[in-house]
N, C-alpha and C positions, 0 to 999 in steps of 0.2 A: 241522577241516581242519589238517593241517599247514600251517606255518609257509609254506617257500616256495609249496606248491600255493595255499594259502587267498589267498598275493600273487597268482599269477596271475590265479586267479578275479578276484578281485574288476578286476585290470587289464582282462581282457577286457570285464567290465562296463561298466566306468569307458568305455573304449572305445568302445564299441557306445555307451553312452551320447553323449560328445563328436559322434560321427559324428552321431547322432541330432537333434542341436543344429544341426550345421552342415545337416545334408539341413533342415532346417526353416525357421532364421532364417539362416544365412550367417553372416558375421563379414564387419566393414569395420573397419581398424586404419589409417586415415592414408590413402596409396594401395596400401593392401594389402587384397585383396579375393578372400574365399573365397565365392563361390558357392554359391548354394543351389538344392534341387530345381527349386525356381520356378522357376528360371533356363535349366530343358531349352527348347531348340530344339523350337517344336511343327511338326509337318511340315504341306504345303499339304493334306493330307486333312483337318487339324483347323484348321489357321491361318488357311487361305486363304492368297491370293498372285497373282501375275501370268502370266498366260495373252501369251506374245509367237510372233508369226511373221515369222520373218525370210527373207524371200526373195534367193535370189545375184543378184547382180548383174556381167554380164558388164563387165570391165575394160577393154575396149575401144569397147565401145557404148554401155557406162552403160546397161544395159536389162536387165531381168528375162532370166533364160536359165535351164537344167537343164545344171548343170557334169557334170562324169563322177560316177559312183556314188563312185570311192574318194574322190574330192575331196570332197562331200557329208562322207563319214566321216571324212577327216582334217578338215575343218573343225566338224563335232561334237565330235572327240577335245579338239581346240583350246578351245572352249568349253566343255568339262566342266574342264578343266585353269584357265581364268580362272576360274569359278565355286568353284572347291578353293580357291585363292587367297583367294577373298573368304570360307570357311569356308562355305559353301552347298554339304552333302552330297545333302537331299534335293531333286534335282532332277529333273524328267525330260524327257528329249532324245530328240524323235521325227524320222524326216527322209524326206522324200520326194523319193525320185530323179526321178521323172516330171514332176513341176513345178519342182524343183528350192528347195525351200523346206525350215527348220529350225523343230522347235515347240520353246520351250523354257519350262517351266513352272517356277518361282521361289516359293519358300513366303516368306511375310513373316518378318521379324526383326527385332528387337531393333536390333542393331547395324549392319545391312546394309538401305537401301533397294531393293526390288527393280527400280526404274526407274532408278537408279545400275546395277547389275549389268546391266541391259541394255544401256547406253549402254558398257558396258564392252567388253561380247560381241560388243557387234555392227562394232568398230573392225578394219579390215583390219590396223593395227600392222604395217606392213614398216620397218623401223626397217635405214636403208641409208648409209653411208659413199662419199659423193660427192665427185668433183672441181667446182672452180668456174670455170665462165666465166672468163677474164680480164676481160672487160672489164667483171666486178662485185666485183671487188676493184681496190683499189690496188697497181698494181705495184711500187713505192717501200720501202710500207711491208707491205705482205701484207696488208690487214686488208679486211675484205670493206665495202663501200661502203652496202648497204642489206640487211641479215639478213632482217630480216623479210618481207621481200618477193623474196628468192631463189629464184629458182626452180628446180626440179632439171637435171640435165643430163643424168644417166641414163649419164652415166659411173661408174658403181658401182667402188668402191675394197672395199671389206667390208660382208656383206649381215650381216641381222640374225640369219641361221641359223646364224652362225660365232661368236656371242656365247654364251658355258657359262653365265655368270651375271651376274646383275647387282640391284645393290642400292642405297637412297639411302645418301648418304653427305655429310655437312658439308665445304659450301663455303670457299674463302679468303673468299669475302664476307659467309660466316654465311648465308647462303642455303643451300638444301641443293643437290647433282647427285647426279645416277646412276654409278656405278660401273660399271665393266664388267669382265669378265672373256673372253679368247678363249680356244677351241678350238685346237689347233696350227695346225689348213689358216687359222682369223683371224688367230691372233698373226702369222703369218708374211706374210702379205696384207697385214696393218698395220705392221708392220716394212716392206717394200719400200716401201710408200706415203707413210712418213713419212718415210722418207731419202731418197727420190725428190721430194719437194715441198715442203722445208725449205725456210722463208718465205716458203712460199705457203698459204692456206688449203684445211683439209678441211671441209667440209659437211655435218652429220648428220639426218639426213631423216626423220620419222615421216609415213608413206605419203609425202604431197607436202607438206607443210608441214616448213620447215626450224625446227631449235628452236636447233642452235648450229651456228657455223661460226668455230671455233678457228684462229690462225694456228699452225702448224707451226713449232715453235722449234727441237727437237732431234728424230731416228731416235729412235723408240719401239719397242723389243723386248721388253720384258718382257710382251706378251701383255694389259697391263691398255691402259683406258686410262678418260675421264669424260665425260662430259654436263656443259657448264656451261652451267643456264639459267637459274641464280638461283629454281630451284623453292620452290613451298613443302614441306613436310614430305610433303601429302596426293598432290599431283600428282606428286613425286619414287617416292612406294610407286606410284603407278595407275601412272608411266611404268615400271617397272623391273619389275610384275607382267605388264603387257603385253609386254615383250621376254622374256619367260621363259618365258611360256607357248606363244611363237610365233604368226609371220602368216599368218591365210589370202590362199589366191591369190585371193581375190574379196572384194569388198565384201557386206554385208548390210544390206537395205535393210529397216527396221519396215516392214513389210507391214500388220500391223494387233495391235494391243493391248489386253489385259481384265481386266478382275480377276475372281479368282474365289473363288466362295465354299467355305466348308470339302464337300469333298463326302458326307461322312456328317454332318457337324455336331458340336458341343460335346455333344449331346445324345446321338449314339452314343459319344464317349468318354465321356460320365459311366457310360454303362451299361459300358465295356470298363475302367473304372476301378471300377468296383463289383465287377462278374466279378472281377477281380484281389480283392479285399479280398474276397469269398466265399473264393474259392479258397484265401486264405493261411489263414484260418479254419479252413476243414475240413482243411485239410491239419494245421494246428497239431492241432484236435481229435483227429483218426486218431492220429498223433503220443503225445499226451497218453493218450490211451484204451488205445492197443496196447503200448505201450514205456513210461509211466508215465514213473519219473524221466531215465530217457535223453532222453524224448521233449521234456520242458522244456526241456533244454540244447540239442535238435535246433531248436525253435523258436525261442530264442533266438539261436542260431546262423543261422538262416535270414531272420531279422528284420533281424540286421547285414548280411548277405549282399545282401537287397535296398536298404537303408540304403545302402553303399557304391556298388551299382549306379547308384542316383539320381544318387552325388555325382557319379561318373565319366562318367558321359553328360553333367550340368554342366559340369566343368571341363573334359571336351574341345571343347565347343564341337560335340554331335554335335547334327543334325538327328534328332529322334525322332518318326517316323509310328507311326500305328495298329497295323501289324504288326510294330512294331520293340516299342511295349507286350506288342503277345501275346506277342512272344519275351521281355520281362519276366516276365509271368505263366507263361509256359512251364516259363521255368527257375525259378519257386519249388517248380514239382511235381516236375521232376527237381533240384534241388539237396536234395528228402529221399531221392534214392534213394542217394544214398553211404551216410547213416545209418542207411537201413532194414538196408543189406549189414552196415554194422560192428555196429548192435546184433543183430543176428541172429547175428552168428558171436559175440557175447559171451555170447549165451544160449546156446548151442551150446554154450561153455564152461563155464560155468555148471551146465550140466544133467552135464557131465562130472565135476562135481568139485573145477573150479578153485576157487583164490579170486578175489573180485571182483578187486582189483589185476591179477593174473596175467588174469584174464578178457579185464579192459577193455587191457592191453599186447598180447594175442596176437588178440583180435578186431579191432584196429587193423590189426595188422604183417599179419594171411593176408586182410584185406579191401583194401587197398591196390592190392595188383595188380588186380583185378577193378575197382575203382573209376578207376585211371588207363586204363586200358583202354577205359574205358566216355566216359572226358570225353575222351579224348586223337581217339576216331573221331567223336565231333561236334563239336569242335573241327576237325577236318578237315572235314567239311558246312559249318561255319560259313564256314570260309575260302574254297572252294569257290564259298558263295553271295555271297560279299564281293566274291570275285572277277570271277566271269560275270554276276552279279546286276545288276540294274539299276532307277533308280527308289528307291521303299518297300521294294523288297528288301534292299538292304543296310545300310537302317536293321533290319533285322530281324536278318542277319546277323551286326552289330556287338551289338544287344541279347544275342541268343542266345551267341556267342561268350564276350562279357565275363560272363556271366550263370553259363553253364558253368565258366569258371576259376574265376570268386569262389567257387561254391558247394564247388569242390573245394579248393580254400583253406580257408576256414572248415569244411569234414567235418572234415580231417586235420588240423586245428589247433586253434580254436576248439573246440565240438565234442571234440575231446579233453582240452583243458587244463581245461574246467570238467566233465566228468565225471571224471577221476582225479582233480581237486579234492575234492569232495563226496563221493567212494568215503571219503576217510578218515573221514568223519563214521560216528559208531556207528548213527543210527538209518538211514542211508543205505546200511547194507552187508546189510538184510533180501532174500531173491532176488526177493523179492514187487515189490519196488520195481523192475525190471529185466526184471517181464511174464515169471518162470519160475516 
């Protein structure tokens, strides 16, 4: 090998090796913590998880009702949006307009209890900016008489749909609050409100329970404003995830609650994890048998390829179901079809005349197009199903998508660098070696 090729090579390896370490054992360095395969998210077809129904509950009756269809929807949307929140991709959210009930199914994890996540989902969160009574504050001094026990007034100053964002944030007391951020039509609602009722108290309401009622010192304009409730760390994120994601217009009442067990079982992923390691097999064999020495740096190449894939479903914290595996396994058989294209236009060259160098440069550059072409329109399905999909689907989506780049990553790169590598080797430049 020359000099700099024979570096590369061996970097790639070095590489693929490292990755290999990490997808197996992880690395832990103090509170520094890389993740390992082990560490994918298994979806409720293989986990299990919790079976909840939560039925609307009319706002005025307090009694079970069937709200309108869109409401139904916007009150799903809402719920799929707190569950993103708590990193809970695979989920699935069924809704019946005629009873007027929400199914919502929650795979177990690691980090996330799924009876926490309900108790999340099912809170109305109208988070509302009220006037108070007089005669529950001190007029004297502004300061509100009994907090805790305030009750609303339903004079609304700023609703919680004119809040853009909102985040915890360290207290004067070392305690944490919520931060808020408005929208123009709030900042401006909350500007009149606070130069309108300097020293008197405003009232901040989550549904009907008051959590602060700050006196009014100065006109607030800059659009911010805080939550001081001496939170802890955990209920300052749970308040500020619930204003973010928005309130529904009804309550939801646990209807009834299950767990449920994996519904194919550990015992069909061991056989769709088997499938998978067939597959990389013969594929590597075809590989080896058809293409000879291209085909080792193809396998090679395909080995990192799925190596990588593992870490990245890890570190993003994705929920992997069943079919989100076969979109693994998927993309190990098309992640050889880039190298089938380039070694084929190399033998193509080859039988022409070229030299190997020249071979492996111009089977590279005229395979390209055809190969971008080819990942760039299922990269477009992928997105597609990411999008409309729902459920196990967009675990498959994400599988399939990431699965597609990596493999075209590693063709055009990978894949190259350790075949021009090895071309300089003497016994390496036989055409025999190259399947012509």
């Amino acid at each position: 090998m020359r000099g700099s090729n024979g570096f590369k090579f061996f970097a790639v390896i070095l590489t693929i090796g490292i990755l290999t370490y990490l997808a197996v054992y992880g690395l832990n360095i103090g509170d520094f913590r890389i993740k390992s395969a082990y560490d994918i998210i298994p979806g409720i077809d293989i986990k299990g998880g919790v079976d909840v129904r939560l039925q609307a509950m009319d706002p005025k009756t307090n009694k079970a009702f069937a709200p309108a269809k869109s409401d139904l929807e916007d009150a799903k949307v809402i719920i799929g949006k707190r569950l993103d929140i708590k990193g809970i991709v695979d989920r699935n959210i069924t809704t019946n307009a005629d009873r007027g009930y929400i199914v919502v199914q929650i795979p177990n994890q690691k980090d996330v209890k799924p009876e926490d996540a309900v108790k999340l989902i099912g809170q109305t969160a109208r988070l509302t900016f009220q006037e108070v009574d007089p005669k529950d504050y001190d007029a004297a001094t502004g300061y509100v008489k009994d907090e805790k026990n305030l009750k609303p007034t339903n004079k609304v100053l700023v609703e919680g749909s004119d809040v853009k964002n909102a985040k915890p944030a360290q207290g004067e007391s070392g305690m944490m609050d919520v931060a808020l951020e408005f929208n123009s039509k709030g900042a401006k609602a909350f500007a009149d409100a606070t130069t309108r009722l300097i020293g008197k108290p405003i009232a901040i309401f989550l549904d009907d329970q008051c959590i602060s009622a700050p006196r009014v010192e100065s006109a607030i304009t800059g659009g911010e404003a805080s939550i001081q409730g001496n939170f802890t760390p955990e209920a300052a994120k749970e308040l500020s995830q619930l204003i973010k994601s928005g309130s529904l217009k009804f309550s939801l009442r646990q209807d009834q609650i299950s767990s449920i067990s994996p519904t194919l079982g550990e015992k069909a992923l061991d056989v769709t994890l088997m499938a998978g390691v067939v597959a990389f097999i013969l594929v590597c064999l075809f590989m080896l048998g058809y293409y000879r020495l291209p085909g080792i740096m193809a396998c090679i190449a395909l080995f990192g390829h799925t190596v990588i894939q593992l870490l990245v479903l890890s570190w993003a914290n994705l929920t992997v179901t069943l079919p989100g595996i076969a979109g693994i396994i998927l993309t190990i058989g098309m992640g050889v079809d880039a190298n089938v294209i380039i070694f084929e236009r190399i033998k193509e060259e080859l039988r022409n005349g070229k030299t190997l160098r020249t071979a492996i440069d111009i089977g590279f550059k005229r395979a390209f197009a055809a190969i971008f072409d080819a990942n760039m329109t299922t990269l477009i399905s992928a997105a597609v199903l990411w999008k409309f999909g729902t459920g196990p689907m967009i675990s498959f989506a994400w599988t399939l998508g990431l699965g597609v780049a990596l493999s075209f990553l590693t063709a055009v790169t990978a894949s190259r660098i350790m075949l021009k590598s090895v071309a300089d080797i003497n016994i390496a430049k036989h055409h025999k070696l190259y399947g012509v």
